[in-house]
N, C-alpha and C positions, 0 to 999 in steps of 0.2 A: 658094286652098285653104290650109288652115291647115297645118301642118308642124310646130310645138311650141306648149307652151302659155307664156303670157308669166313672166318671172321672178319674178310677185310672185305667183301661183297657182300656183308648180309644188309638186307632191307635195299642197297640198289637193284634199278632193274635199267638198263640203257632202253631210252624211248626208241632207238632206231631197232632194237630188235623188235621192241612192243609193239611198232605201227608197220612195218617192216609186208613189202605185198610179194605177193606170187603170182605168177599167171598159167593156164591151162598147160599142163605135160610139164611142169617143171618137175624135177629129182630134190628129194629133199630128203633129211634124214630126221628120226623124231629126236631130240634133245630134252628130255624133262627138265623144266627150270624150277627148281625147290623151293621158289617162294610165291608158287601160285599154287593151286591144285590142279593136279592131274587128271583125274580120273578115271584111268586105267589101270591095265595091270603094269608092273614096270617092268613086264619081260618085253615090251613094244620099247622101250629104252635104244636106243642105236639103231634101231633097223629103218631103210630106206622105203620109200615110195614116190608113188605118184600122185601131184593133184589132179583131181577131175574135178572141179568147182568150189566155187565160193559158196558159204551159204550163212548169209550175219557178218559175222564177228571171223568166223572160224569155217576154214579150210576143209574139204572133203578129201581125203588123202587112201589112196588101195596100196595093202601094204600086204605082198604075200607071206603068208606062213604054210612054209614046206611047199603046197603044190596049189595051195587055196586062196584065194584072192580074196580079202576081207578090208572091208571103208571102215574107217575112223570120222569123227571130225573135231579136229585138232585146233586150238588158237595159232595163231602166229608165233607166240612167246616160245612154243614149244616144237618148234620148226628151224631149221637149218639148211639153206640152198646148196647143193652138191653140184661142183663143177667135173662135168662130164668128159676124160680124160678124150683125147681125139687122133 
């Protein structure tokens, strides 16, 4: 689990991740970015889901755990688009 970000990236943040859109059913995986706050637990770290809607700022994202389907809502910062093998 990550704990800080490395010395040659800290205080960067690329705008294109920051502004970066989604749209309805996309796959996405949560990536914690270490120089925003999270606030979550960080066992949501790696795991994939689905958007179901925008709401502000920050994404509505169902992300199963075991067999239960549980919503977040994520910034964009801390989002990562997953291409879906075919």
């Amino acid at each position: 689990m990550l704990k800080h970000r490395r010395i040659r990236t800290k205080g960067k943040v690329p705008f294109s991740k920051y502004f970066q859109q989604f749209k309805e059913g996309d796959v996405v995986a949560v990536t914690q970015e270490l120089g925003f706050i999270f606030g979550y637990k960080h066992t949501l770290q790696g795991r994939t889901g689905k958007i179901i809607s925008k709401k502000g700022e920050a994404y509505e994202v169902e992300v199963k755990d075991i067999n239960c389907p549980k919503t977040y809502f994520l910034r964009p910062i801390h989002l990562k688009k997953i291409q879906l093998a075919k």
